[in-house]
C-alpha positions in Angstrom: 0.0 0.0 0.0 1.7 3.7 -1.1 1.8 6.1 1.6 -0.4 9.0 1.5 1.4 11.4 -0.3 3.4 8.9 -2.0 3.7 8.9 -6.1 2.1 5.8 -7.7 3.0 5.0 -11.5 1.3 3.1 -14.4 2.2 2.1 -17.6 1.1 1.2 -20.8 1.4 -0.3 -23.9 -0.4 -1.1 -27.7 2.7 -1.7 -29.8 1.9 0.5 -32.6 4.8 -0.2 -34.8 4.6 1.9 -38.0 7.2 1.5 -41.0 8.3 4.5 -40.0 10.0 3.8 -36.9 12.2 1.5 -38.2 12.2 -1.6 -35.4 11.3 -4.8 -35.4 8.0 -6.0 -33.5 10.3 -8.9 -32.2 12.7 -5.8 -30.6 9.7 -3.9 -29.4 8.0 -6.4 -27.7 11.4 -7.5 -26.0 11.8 -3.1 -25.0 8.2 -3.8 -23.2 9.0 -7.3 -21.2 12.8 -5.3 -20.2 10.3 -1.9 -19.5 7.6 -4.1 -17.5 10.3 -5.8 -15.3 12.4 -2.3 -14.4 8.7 -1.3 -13.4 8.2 -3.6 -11.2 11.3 -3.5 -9.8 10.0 0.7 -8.6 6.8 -0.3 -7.3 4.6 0.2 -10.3 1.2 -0.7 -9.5 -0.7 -1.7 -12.6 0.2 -2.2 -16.6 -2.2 -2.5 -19.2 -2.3 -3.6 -22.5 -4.4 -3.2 -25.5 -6.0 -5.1 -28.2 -7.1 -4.4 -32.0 -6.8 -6.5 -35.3 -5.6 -5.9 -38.4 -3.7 -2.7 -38.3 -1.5 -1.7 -40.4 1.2 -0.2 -37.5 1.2 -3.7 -35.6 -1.0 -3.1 -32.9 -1.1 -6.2 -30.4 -3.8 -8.1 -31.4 -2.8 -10.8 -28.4 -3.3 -9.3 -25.2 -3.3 -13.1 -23.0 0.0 -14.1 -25.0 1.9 -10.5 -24.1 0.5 -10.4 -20.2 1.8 -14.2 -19.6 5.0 -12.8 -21.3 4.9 -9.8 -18.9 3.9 -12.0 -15.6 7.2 -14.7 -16.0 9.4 -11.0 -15.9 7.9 -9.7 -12.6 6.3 -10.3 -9.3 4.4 -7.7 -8.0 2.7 -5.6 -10.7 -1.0 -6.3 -11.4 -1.9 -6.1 -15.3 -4.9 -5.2 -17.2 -6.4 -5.9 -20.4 -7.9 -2.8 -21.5 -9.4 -3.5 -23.8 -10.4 -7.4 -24.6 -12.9 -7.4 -27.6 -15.3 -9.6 -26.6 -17.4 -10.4 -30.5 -13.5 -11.8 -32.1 -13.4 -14.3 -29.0 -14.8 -17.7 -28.5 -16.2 -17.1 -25.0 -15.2 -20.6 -23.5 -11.5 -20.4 -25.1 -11.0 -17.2 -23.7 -11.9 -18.7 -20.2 -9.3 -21.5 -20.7 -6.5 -19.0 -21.4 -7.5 -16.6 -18.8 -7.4 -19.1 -16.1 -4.4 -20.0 -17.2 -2.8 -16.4 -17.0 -3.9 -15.9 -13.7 -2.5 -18.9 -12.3 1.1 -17.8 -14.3 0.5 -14.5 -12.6 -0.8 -15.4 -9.4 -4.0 -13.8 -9.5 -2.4 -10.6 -10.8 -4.5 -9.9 -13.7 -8.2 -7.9 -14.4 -9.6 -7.1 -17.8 -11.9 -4.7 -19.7 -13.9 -6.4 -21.7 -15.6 -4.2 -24.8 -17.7 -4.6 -27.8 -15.1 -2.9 -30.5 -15.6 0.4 -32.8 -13.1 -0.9 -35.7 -15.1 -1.7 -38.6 -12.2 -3.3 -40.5 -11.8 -5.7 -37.6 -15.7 -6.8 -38.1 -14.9 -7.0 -41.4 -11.4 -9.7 -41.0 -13.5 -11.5 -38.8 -16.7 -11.7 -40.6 -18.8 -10.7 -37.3 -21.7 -8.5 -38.0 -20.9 -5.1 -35.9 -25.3 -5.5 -34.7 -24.1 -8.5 -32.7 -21.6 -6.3 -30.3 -23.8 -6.3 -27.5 -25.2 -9.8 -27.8 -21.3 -11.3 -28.0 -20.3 -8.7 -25.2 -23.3 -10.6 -22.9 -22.5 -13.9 -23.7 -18.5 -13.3 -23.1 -19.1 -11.7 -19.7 -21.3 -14.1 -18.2 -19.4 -16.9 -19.5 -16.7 -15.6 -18.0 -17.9 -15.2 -14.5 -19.4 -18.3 -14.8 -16.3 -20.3 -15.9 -14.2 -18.7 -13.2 -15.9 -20.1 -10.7 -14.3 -23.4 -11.5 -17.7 -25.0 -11.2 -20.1 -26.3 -14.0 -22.3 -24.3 -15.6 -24.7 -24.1 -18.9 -23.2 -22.8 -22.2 -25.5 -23.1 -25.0 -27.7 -25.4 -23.5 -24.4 -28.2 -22.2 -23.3 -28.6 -19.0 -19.3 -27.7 -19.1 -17.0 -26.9 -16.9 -13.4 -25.0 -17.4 -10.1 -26.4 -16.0 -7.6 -25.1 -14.5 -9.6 -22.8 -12.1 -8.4 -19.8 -11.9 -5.4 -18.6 -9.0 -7.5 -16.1 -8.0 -11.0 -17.6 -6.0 -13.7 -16.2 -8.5 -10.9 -15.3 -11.0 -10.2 -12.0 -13.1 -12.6 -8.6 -12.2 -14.8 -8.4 -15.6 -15.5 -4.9 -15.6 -17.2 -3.3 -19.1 -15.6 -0.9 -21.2 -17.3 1.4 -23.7 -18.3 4.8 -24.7 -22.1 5.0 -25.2 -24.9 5.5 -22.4 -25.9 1.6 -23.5 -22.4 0.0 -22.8 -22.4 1.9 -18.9 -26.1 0.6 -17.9 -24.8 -2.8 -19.4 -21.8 -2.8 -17.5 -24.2 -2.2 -14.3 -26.3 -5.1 -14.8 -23.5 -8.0 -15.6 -20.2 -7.0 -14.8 -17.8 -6.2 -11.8 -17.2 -2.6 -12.8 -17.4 0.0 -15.5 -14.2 1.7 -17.5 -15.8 4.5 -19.8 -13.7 5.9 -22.7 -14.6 9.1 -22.0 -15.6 10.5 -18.6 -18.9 11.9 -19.6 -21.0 8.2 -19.8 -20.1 7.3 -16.4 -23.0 9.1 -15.3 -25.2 6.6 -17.0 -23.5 3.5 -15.1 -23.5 6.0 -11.7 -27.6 6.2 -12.4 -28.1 2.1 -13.3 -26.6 1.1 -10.5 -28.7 3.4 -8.0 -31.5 2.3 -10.2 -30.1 -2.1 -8.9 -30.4 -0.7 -5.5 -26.5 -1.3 -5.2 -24.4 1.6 -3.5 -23.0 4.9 -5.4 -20.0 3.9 -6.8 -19.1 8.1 -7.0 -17.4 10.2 -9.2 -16.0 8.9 -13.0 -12.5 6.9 -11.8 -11.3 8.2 -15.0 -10.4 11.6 -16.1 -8.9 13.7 -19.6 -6.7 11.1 -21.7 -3.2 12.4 -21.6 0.1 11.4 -22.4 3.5 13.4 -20.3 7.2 12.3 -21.6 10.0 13.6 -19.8 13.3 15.4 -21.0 16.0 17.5 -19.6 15.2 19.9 -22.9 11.5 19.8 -23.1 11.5 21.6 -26.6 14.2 19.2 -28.1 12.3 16.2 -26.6 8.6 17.8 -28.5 10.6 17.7 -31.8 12.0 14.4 -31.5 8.8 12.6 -29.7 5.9 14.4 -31.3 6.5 12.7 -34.8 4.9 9.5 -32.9 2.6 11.3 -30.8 0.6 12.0 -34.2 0.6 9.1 -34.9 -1.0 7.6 -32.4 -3.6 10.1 -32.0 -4.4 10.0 -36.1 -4.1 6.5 -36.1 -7.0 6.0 -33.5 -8.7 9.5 -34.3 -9.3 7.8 -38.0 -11.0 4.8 -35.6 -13.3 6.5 -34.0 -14.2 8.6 -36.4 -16.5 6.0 -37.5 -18.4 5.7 -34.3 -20.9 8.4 -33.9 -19.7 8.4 -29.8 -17.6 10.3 -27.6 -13.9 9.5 -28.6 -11.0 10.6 -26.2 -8.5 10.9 -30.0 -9.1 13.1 -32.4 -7.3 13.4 -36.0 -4.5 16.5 -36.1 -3.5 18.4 -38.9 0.3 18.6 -37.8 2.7 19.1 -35.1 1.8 22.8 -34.2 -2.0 21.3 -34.0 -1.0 19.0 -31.8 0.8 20.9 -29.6 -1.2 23.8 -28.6 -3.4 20.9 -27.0 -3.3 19.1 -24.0 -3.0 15.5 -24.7 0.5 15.0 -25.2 3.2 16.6 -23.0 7.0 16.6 -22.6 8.2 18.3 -19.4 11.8 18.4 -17.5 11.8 15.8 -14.1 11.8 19.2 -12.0 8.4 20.6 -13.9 6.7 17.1 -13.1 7.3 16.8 -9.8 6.2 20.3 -9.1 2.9 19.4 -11.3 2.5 15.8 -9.0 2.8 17.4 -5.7 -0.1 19.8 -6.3 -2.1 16.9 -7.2 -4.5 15.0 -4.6 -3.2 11.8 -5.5 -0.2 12.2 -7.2 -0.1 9.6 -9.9 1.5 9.0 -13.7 0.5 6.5 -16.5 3.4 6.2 -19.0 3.0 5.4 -22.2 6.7 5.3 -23.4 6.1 2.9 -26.8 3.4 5.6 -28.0 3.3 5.8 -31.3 6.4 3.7 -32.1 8.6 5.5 -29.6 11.9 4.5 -30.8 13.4 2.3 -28.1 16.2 4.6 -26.3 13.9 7.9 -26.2 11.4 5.7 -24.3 14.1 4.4 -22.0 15.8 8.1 -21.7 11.9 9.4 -20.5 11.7 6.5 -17.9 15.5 6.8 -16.5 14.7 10.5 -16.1 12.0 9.6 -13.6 14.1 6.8 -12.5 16.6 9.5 -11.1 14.8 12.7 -10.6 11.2 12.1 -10.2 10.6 9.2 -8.0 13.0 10.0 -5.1 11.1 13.5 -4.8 8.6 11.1 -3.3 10.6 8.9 -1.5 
């Protein structure tokens, strides 16, 4: 348990990997396991991977395969999928290699389980994009169900999944989403709610007052924003921000084709970008001034964004390593 006071950290990763940057996915995902085990190693409380299919930068489409990866490097550090798209998944494999990954982790993993916006991924998979919340239902409760390590119906047969999980009950199944549909959802058959965007949480806040369950408060979620750190903050901008817009065009043209709330939108260029908010590069000393106003003083890295080349990332992280985390020692 961090102190009150004390400066937890997060990190996370979708292994965008355009031509661009010049790596190899097989060098990138080694950076991440290295990256994931120095975090643990400091404390880090939680990292989270992604999923999507298809794209043409390499995102991870394997989100089980990279955590079990991720949980053989460290001990401590609970992970999250964030998020698992429920209609490309059978539902009673996905319970096999979850129970598996939490016994590798020792009970260390929780997922976000969504319905998916990507209609090219719909498309590769030949799933009709009207069936989202039907395969979203059927994943969820199969889930829960399998992870209790008891038998239980699945489409009108008695199974039963093996191993159970590490965990009694298993991995949280909370609900991700974006849409006032997804948070009542999430309400009715799942452990907890992530909204995109903070505004929907309001929907799940009202549902579950509406189940006679307690208030589960404010949105745990705020703005989506991305810091970097650099002793020159204006030579870091020019040297990072080529991967910042990618990432933000990359899923901007995504979401785009959802008529919901999106926390990425498309930018025109650099200068675009940077009169904005959601990607920052500040110097150790500038952070730690910005953390200890804070409530909670907390920090999610994402130091593959984009296709980070591999030594930037590392030179953000060491510079937190050094001069940001003993501030709050």
């Amino acid at each position: 348990m961090n102190r009150p006071g004390s400066l937890e950290f997060a990190l996370r990763f979708d292994f965008r990997n355009p031509e661009s940057a010049g790596t190899s996915m097989a060098d990138r995902y080694a950076a991440a396991l290295d990256m994931a085990e120095w975090a643990d190693g400091l404390g880090c409380t939680r990292i989270t991977v992604s999923e999507h299919h298809g794209s043409p930068d390499g995102y991870l489409p394997s989100p089980v395969q990279m955590l079990a990866a991720m949980a053989a490097r460290t001990k401590q550090v609970r992970f999250l999928v964030a998020a698992l798209i429920a209609p490309f998944h059978d539902p009673l494999r996905l319970a096999e290699e979850l129970a598996v990954l939490d016994n590798i982790s020792r009970g260390r993993v929780d997922l976000v389980v969504a319905g998916g916006y990507v209609r090219e991924e719909f498309a590769m998979f030949g799933v009709p994009m009207n069936e989202r919340a039907k395969r979203v239902t059927e994943v969820v409760t199969t889930l829960k169900a399998a992870f209790s390590g008891e038998p239980f119906t699945y489409r009108g047969r008695t199974v039963r999944v093996t191993p159970a999980p590490y965990r009694p009950g298993g991995p949280a199944v909370l609900l991700g989403g974006s849409s006032e549909p997804a948070a009542r959802r999430a309400a009715r058959i799942a452990d907890g709610f992530v909204p995109s965007v903070p505004e929907v949480w309001e929907h799940y806040r009202d549902e579950v007052g509406r189940l006679g369950r307690p208030d589960p408060g404010p949105s745990p979620i705020g703005p989506n924003r991305v810091v970097a750190l650099a002793e020159d903050p204006d030579g870091g901008w020019e040297r990072m921000a080529p991967y910042f817009l990618h990432e933000t065009n990359a899923y901007g043209v995504w979401q785009a084709q959802d008529d919901v709330a999106a926390p990425f939108r498309t930018a025109e260029g650099l200068a675009e970008l940077r009169r904005g908010e959601q990607y920052r590069v500040l110097t150790p000393e500038g952070f730690v001034r910005e953390l200890k106003a804070a409530p909670r003083p907390f920090t999610q890295f994402h130091p593959l964004c984009g296709g980070m080349p591999m030594e930037l990332a590392w030179s953000s992280l060491r510079l937190f390593e050094r001069e940001v985390l003993p501030a709050f020692g």
